[in-house]
N, C-alpha and C positions, 0 to 999 in steps of 0.2 A: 470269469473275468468280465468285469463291465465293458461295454461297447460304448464309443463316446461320436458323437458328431463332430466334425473336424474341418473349419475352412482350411486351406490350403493356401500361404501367398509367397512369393518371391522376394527373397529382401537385396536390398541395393546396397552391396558391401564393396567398400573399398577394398585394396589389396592390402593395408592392416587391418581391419576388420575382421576380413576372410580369415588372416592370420590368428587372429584372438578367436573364431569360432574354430577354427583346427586345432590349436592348440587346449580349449577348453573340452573339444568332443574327445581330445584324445584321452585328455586327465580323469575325463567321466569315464571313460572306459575302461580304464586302467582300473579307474577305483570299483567298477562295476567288477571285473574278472578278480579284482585282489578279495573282492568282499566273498564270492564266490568259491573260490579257494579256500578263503582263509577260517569262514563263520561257520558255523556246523551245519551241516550240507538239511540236516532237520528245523531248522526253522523256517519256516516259511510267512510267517508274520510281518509287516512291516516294521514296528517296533521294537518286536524282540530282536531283530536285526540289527536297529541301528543301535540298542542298548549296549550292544556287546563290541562294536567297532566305531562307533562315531568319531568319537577322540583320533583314534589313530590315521583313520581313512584322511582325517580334516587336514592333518599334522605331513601325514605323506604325499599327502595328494594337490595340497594347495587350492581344494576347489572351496568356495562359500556354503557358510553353516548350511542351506537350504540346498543345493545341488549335493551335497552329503546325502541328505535325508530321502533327496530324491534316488540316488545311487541305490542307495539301501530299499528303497521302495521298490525301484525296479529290478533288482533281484529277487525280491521277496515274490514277486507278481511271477516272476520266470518260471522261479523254483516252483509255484505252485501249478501254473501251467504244463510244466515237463513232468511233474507228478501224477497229476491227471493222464494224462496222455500217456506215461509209463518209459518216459525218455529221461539225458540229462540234458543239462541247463547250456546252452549253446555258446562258445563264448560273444562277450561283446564285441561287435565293430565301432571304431573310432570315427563313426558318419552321423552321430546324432547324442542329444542330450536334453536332459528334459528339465522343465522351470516350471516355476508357479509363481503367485501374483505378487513377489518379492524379487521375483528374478527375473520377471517377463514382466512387460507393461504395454500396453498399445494406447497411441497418444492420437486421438482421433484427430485437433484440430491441427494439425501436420501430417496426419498418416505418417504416422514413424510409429517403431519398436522400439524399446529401450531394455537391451538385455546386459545382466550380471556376466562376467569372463572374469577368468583366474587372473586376467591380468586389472581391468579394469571395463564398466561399464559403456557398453557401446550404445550409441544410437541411429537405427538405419532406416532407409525410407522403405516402404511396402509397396509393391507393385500391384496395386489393388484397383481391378474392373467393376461396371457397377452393377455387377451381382454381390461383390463380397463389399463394396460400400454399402450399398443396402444393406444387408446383412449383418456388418459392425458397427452400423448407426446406434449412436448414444448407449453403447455396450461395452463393457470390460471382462475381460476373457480371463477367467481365473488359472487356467494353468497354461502350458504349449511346451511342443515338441519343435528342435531346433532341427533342423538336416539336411544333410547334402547329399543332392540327387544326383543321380547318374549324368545329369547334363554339367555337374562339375560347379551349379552353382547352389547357393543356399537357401532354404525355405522354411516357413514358420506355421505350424500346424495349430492355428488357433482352438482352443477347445474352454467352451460353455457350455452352460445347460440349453440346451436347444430347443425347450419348451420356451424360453425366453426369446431366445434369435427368434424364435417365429413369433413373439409376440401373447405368449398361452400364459404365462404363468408358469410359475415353476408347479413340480413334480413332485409326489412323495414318492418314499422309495428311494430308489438310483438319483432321480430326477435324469434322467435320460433317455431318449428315442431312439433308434437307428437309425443309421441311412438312410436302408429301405421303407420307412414310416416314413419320414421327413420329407421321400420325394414323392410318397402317396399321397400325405396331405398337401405337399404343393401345387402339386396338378390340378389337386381338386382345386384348391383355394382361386389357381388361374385360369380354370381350365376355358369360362368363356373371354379370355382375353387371347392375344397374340403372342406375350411374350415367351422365350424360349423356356424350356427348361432344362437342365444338368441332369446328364444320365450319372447314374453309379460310377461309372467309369473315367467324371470328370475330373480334372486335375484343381481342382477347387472346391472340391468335397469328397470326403471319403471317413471308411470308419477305422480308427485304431485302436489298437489294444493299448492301453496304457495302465501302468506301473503306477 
């Protein structure tokens, strides 16, 4: 499974808002365990998955064509994972959901997100320091993970090619670095300066598995 680079931000959600992301993490989950259940426990492809359930999952689930595809994507990554590993496929929790660049959008000149929900599109402000302005200058993030953290509020897991964030040029291959690269060549990049840097362990980087 690919490793992805991941900023980390806080989003500024009303208490409908809040609502339309519970609501929508719950419908992806739902659809996630239905799909799991339901598709033949051998496939483990992205495609071949959604070939065999997409209609139905869309029709039950009420979530958008593109969080379908994601559903179906993030099983397919599970099932492949638990395979390997020699387990089964865990079920989902209702604390996350994932988008790409039709269902997620980051709007630099307001710092706002503009995310897809089963109910309707929201827009919320980013609680963004200026490590991760830096960082998201004149960038658009092609996919993100939505989720609620254990402090009860909700965060948005930006994820690019991080050859880019840094400024390199994209990547053949994956097009992707780890963490632990990332915060190797940063050090280098600052090392004769003062500014700080984000260990591994910061809560505004980190690496995810993604579906």
């Amino acid at each position: 499974m690919k490793q992805f680079l991941t900023l980390v931000v806080k989003l500024q959600v009303d208490i409908n808002q809040q609502q339309m992301l519970i609501d929508t993490a719950s419908a992806f989950a739902s659809a996630c365990n239905w799909i799991n259940q339901n598709v033949n426990p051998g496939l483990t492809n992205r495609n071949s998955v959604q070939a065999v359930c997409y209609k139905e999952v869309k029709e039950q689930f009420q979530l958008t064509a593109n969080h379908v595809v994601r559903a179906c994507a993030r099983i397919a990554a599970n099932r492949l994972t638990a395979k390997h590993k020699g387990k089964k496929v865990k079920s989902i929790q209702p604390t996350s959901f994932d988008c790409d660049a039709r269902t997620f959008r980051f709007i630099e000149s307001n710092w706002t997100v503009s995310i897809s929900t089963i109910g309707k599109r929201l827009t919320a402000p980013i609680r963004a320091s200026s490590y991760h302005r830096d960082k998201l200058q004149d960038q658009q993030p092609t996919s993100a993970q939505i989720c609620l953290h254990r402090d009860g509020d909700w965060y948005s897991g930006f994820q690019k090619d991080s050859r880019t964030l840094l400024g390199l040029g994209p990547l053949s291959g994956t097009g992707y670095v780890s963490c632990q690269s990332y915060l190797i060549f940063l050090r280098k990049a600052i090392r004769s300066s003062s500014a700080q840097v984000p260990n591994a362990n910061s809560s505004c980087i980190g690496k995810c598995n993604w579906g």
